[in-house]
C-alpha positions in Angstrom: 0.9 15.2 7.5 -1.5 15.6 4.2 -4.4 13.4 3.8 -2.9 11.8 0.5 0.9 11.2 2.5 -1.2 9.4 5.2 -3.1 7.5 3.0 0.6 6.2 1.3 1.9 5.3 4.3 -0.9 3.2 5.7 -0.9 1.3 2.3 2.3 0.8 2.8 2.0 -1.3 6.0 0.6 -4.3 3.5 3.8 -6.5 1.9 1.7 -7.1 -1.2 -0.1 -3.4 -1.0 -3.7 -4.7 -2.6 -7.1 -3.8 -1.6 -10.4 -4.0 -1.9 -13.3 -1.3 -1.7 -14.4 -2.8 1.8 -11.0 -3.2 3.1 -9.9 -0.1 2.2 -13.1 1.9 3.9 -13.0 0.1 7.0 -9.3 0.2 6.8 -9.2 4.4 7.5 -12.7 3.7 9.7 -10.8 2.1 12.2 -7.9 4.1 12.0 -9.7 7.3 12.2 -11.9 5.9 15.6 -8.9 4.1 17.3 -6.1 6.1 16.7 -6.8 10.0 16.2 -5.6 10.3 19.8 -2.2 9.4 18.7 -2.3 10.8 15.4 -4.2 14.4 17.2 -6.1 14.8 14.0 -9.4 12.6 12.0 -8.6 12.3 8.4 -12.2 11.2 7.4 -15.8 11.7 8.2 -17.7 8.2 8.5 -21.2 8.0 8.1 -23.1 4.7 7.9 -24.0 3.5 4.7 -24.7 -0.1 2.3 -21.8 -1.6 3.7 -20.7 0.0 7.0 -18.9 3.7 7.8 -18.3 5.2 4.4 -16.5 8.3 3.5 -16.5 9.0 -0.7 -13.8 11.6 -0.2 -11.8 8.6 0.5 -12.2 7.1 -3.1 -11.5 10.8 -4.6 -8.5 10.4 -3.1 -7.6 7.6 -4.3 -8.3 8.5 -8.0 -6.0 11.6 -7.6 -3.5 9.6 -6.4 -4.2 7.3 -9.0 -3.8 9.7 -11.6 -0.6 10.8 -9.9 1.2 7.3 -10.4 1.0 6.5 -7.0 -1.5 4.0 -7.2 -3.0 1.2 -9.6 -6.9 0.9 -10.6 -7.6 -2.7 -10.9 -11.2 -4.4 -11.8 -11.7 -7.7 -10.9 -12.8 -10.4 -13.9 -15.2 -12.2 -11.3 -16.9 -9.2 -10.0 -15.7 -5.9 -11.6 -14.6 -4.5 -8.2 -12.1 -2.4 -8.0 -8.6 -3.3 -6.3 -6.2 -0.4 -5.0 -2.8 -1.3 -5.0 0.4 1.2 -4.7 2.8 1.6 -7.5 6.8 1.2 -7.0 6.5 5.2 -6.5 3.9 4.7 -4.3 5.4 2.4 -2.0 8.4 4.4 -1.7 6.7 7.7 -1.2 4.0 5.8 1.3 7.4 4.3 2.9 9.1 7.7 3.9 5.5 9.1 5.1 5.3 6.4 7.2 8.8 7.0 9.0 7.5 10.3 9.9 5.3 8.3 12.2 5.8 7.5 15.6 7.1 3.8 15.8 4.3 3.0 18.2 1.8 4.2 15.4 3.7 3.0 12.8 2.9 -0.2 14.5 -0.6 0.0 15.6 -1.4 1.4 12.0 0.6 -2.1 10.9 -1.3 -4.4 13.3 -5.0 -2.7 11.8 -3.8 -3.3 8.3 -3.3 -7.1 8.9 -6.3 -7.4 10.9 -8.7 -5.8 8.8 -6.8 -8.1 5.7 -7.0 -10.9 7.4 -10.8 -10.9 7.2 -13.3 -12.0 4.3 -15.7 -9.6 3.4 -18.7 -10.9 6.1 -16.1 -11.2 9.3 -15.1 -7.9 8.3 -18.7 -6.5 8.5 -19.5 -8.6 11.7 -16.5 -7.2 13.2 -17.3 -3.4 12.7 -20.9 -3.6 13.1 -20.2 -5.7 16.2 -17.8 -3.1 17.4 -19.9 0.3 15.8 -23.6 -1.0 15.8 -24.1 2.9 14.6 -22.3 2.3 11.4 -25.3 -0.3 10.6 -28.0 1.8 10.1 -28.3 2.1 6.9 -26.9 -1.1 5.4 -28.2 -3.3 2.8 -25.9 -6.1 4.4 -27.2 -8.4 7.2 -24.6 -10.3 8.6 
């Protein structure tokens, strides 16, 4: 499967399909360390930066899917971060990449999603540099 057809089907996983910078990041970070057995392949090379394992080719991604129509661009009033969140095209696309999955990684990729959602921006840090105390190094985030 192509980087941008994985990238639709995770995003898919989410019923409301919104996320932020941190989420998304971590999102394919966990992904990419707890499931490229399954999947045989890594779609992204982590390193650690301000906030944790970071990969820019990630967000370039993103924009071409953005300028594609697969995805919206969203900045926040309260903070001008940016919010990803897939278009009626991208949810259909991401939905039949996603059936080309096995169910088993359909589901773990499912179960990440809403775990990594689930968590405000410190637990989500906690959790990773908890889990990956290599991904701290150079962070500018003490939690």
């Amino acid at each position: 499967m192509k980087k941008q057809e994985f990238i639709l089907a995770v995003l898919s996983t989410k019923s409301d399909h919104k996320y932020s910078p941190v989420q998304v990041q971590k999102l394919f970070f966990l992904i990419d360390r707890l499931l490229a057995p399954k999947l045989d392949q890594v779609f992204f090379n982590f390193q650690p930066y301000h906030y944790g394992p970071f990969d820019s080719t990630l967000y370039k991604e993103l924009e071409d899917l953005f300028f594609n129509d697969f995805l919206k661009i969203y900045r926040t009033s309260y903070n001008g971060y940016r919010i990803y969140t897939l278009t009626d095209k991208g949810i259909q696309k991401g939905s039949e990449c996603l059936k080309e999955l096995k169910k088993d990684i359909q589901s773990d990729i499912a179960d990440l999603n809403n775990f990594v959602t689930s968590l405000s921006f410190t637990e989500l840090l906690s959790v990773i540099y908890k889990e990956y105390p290599d991904m701290k190094a150079n962070s500018i985030f003490n939690c």
